[in-house]
C-alpha positions in Angstrom: -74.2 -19.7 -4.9 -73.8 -17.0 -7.1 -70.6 -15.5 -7.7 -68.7 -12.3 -6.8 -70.1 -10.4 -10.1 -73.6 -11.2 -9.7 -73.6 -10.3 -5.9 -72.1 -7.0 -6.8 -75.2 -6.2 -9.5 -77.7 -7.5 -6.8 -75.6 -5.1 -3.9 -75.3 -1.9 -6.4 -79.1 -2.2 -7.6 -80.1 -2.6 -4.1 -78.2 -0.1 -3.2 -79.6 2.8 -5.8 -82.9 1.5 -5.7 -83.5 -0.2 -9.4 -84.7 -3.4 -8.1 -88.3 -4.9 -8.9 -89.8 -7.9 -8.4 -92.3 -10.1 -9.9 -94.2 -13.8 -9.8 -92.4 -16.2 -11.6 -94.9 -17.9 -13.6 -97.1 -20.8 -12.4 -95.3 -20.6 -9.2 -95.8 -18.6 -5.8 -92.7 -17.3 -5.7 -90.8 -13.7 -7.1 -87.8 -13.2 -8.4 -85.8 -9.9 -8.8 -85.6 -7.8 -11.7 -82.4 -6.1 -11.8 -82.0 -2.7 -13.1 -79.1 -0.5 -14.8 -76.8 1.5 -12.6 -75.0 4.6 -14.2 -71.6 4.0 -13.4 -70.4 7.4 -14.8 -71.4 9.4 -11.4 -69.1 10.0 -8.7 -71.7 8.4 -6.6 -71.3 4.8 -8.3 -67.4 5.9 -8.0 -67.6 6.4 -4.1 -70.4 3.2 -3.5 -67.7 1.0 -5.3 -64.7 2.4 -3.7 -66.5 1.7 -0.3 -67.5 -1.8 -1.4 -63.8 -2.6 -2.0 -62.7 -1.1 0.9 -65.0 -2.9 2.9 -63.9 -6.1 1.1 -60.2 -5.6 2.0 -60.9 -4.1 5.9 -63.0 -8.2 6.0 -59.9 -10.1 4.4 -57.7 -8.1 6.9 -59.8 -8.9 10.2 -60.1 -12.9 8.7 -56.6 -13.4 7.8 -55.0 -11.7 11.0 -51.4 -11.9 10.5 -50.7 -11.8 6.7 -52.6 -8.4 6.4 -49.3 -7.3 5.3 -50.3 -9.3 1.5 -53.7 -7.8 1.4 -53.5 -5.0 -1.2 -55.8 -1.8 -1.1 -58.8 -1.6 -4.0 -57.0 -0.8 -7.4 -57.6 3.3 -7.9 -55.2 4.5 -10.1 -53.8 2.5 -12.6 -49.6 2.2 -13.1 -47.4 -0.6 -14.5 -47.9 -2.7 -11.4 -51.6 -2.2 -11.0 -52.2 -2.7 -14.8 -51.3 -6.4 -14.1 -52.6 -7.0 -10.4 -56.4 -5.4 -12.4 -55.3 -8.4 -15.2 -54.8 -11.0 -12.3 -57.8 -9.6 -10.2 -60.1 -10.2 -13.6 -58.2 -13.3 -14.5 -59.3 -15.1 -11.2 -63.0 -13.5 -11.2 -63.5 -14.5 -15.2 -61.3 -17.2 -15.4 -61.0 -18.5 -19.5 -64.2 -16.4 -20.1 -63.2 -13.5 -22.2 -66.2 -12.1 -22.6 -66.7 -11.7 -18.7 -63.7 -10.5 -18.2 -64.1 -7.8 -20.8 -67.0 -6.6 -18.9 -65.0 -7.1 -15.6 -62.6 -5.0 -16.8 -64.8 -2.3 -17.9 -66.9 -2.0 -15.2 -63.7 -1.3 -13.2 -62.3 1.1 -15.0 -65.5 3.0 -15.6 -65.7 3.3 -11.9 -62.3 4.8 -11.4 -62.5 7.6 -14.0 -61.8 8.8 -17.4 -57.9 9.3 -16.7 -57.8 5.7 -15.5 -59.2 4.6 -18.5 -56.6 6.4 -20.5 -54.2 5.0 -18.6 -54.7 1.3 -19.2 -55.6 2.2 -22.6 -51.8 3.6 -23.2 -50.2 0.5 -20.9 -51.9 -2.1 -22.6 -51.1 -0.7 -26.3 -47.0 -0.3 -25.3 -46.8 -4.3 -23.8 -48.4 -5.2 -27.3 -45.8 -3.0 -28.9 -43.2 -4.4 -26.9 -44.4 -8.0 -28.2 -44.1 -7.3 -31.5 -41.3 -9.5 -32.1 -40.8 -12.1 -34.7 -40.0 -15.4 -32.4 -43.0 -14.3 -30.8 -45.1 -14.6 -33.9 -43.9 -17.8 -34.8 -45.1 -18.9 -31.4 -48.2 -17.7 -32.2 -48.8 -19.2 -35.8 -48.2 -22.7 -34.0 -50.7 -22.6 -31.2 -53.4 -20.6 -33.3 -55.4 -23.0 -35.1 -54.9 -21.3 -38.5 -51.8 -19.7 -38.9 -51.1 -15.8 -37.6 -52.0 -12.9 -39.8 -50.8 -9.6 -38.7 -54.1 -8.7 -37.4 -53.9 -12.3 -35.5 -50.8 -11.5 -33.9 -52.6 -7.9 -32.8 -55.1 -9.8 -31.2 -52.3 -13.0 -30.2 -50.4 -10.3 -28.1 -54.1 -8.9 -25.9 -54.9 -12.3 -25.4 -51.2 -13.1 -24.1 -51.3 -9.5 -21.9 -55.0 -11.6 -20.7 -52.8 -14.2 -19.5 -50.9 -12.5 -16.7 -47.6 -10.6 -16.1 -45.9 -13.8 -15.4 -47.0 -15.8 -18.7 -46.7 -12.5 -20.8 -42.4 -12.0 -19.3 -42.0 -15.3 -19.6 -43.0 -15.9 -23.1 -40.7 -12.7 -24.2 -37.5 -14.3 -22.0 -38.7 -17.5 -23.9 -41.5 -18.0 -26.5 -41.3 -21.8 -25.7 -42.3 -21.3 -22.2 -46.1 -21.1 -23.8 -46.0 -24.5 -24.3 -46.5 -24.7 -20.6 -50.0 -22.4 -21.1 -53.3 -23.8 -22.2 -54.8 -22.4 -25.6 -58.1 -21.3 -25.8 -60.7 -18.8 -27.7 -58.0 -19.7 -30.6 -55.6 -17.3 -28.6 -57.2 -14.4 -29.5 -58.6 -11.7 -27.7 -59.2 -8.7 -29.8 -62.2 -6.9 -27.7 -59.4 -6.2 -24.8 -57.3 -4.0 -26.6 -60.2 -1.5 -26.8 -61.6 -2.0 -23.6 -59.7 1.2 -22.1 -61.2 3.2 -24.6 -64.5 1.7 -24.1 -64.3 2.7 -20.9 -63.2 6.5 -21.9 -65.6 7.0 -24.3 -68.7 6.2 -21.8 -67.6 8.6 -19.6 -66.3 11.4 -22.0 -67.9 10.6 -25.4 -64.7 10.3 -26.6 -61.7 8.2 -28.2 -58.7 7.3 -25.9 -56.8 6.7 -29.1 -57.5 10.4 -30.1 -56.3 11.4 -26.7 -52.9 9.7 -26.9 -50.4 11.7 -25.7 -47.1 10.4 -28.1 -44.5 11.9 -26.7 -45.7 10.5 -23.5 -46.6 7.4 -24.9 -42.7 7.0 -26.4 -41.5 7.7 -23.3 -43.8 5.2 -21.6 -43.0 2.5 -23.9 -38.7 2.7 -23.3 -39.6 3.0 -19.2 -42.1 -0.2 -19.6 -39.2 -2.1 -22.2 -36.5 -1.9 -19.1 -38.3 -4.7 -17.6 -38.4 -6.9 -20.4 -35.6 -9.4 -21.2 -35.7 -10.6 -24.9 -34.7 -14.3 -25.4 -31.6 -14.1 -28.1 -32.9 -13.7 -31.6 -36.0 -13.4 -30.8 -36.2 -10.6 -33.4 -36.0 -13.3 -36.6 -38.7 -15.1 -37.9 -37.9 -18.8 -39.0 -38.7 -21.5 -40.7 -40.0 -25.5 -40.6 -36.6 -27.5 -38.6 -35.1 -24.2 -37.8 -38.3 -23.2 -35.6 -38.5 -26.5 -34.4 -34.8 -26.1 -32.9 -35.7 -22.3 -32.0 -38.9 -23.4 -30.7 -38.9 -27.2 -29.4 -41.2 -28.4 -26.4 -44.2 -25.4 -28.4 -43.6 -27.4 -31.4 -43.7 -31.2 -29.4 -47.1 -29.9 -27.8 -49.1 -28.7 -31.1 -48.1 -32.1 -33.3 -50.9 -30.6 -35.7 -48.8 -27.6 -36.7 -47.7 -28.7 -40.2 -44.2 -27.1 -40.2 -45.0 -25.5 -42.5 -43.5 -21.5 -43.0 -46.9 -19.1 -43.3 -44.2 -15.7 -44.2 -44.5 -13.9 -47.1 -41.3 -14.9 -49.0 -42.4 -12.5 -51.8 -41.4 -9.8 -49.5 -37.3 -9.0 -50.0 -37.5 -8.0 -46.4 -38.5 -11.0 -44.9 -36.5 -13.2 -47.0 -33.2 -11.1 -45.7 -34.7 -11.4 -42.3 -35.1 -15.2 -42.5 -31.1 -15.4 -44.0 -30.0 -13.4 -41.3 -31.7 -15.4 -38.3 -30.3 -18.6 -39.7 -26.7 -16.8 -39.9 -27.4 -15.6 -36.9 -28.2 -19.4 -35.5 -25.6 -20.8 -36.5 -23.0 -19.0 -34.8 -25.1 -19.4 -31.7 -24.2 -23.5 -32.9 -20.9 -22.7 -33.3 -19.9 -20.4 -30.4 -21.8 -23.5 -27.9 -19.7 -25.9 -29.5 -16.6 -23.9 -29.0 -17.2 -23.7 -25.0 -18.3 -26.8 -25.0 -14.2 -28.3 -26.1 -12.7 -25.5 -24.3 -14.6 -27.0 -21.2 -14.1 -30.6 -21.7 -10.2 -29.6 -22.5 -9.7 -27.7 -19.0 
């Protein structure tokens, strides 16, 4: 059975005529020879919109009752519907990132240039908002050879890939990823550009020359209020201090040597390093304090 994808290239070529067929060789039967569909034109726009709203009008008429959890096709994209567009191409693509790249794509191609721009800017400010140092370590454990800075660029897409709930839940706690499966070497560089892949085939230009900054700034501090940061997560650390910052990640990848992979050469790493482990210990200390204060009362 072929799935929901390759229906929808069979229904759009059908649909603007790009189909031909022809024997398949040493036997009497044909097969279809699918064509390309501009997707740029507001008629692909308004045949996909109908498709989807077909879709939905089905699942409401099947499922009766719970109609109320059906949500309309995806049209404009906003902090919510940047991660219900992740889930939807999640669930079509699964662990393919390569699908999923197209998925994406394809979707936002069909809803327009300023859509495009839109994800573009979302998806750049939750990477931003990633950027954190506890994070990184996290990522230099489950990535099979350590986390360069352009690994933990493409560490933070593939996390964004993963879903609003695994993306929250690794900031609240980087050690909830031990609870998420690794794969493609948890990188997933192609999706941070797929916005402006979109953009430029419908305007022939860059989404990242079209940033608005101020907006973008602005964007980022409304998009960091829904984030909660586990404490400290802004120091990087090393070998058992990781392992106590860090312990079911570091109990599930027993081939991550322990091994620090920061740039001790650099004064500001070394200071950052020196202050996270000051910063630990009181966090030791201040537990062990409440701790006697509650076994005294």
């Amino acid at each position: 059975m072929a799935d929901g994808h390759t229906l929808l290239r069979y229904l759009e070529a059908a649909y603007f005529g790009v189909v031909t067929w022809e024997i398949v060789p040493g036997t009497p039967y044909e097969r279809a020879i699918l064509g390309e569909v501009d997707k740029t034109t507001p008629e692909y726009r308004a045949f996909y919109q109908k498709i989807c709203a077909g879709a939905a009008a089905h699942i409401k008429k099947r499922i009766g009752k719970e109609t109320q959890n059906v949500k309309e096709p995806i049209s404009e994209i906003n902090k919510e519907s940047f991660w219900d567009l992740i889930h939807e191409a999640k669930n079509a693509c699964g662990q393919d990132m390569d699908a999923m790249l197209a998925y994406l794509k394809d979707r936002l191609v069909s809803m327009g240039h300023a859509q495009a721009q839109n994800f573009h800017d979302i998806i750049h400010v939750y990477e931003d908002l990633a950027d954190k140092f506890g994070l990184w370590d996290a990522a230099g454990i489950m990535k099979e050879y350590g986390c360069s800075d352009d690994g933990f660029i493409d560490f933070r897409a593939w996390l964004i890939a993963q879903g609003r709930e695994v993306y929250f839940a690794a900031l609240a706690d980087p050690d909830s990823l031990a609870d998420v499966v690794p794969y493609g070497d948890c990188c997933f560089e192609q999706l941070s550009y797929v916005g402006d892949y979109a953009y430029e085939q419908l305007t022939g230009k860059s989404a990242y020359d079209q940033t608005d900054w101020s907006a973008y700034e602005a964007l980022l501090m409304k998009l960091e209020q829904d984030i909660v940061y586990k404490d400290g997560i802004e120091f990087p650390r090393e070998g058992a201090d990781l392992k106590k910052y860090l312990p079911r990640l570091c109990a599930k990848h027993p081939e991550w040597d322990g091994q620090t992979r920061w740039n001790l050469q650099l004064k500001e790493i070394r200071d950052l390093i020196h202050a996270g482990k000051d910063y630990d210990r009181r966090q030791t200390s201040n537990k062990k304090k409440r701790s006697r204060g509650g076994e005294a009362r």
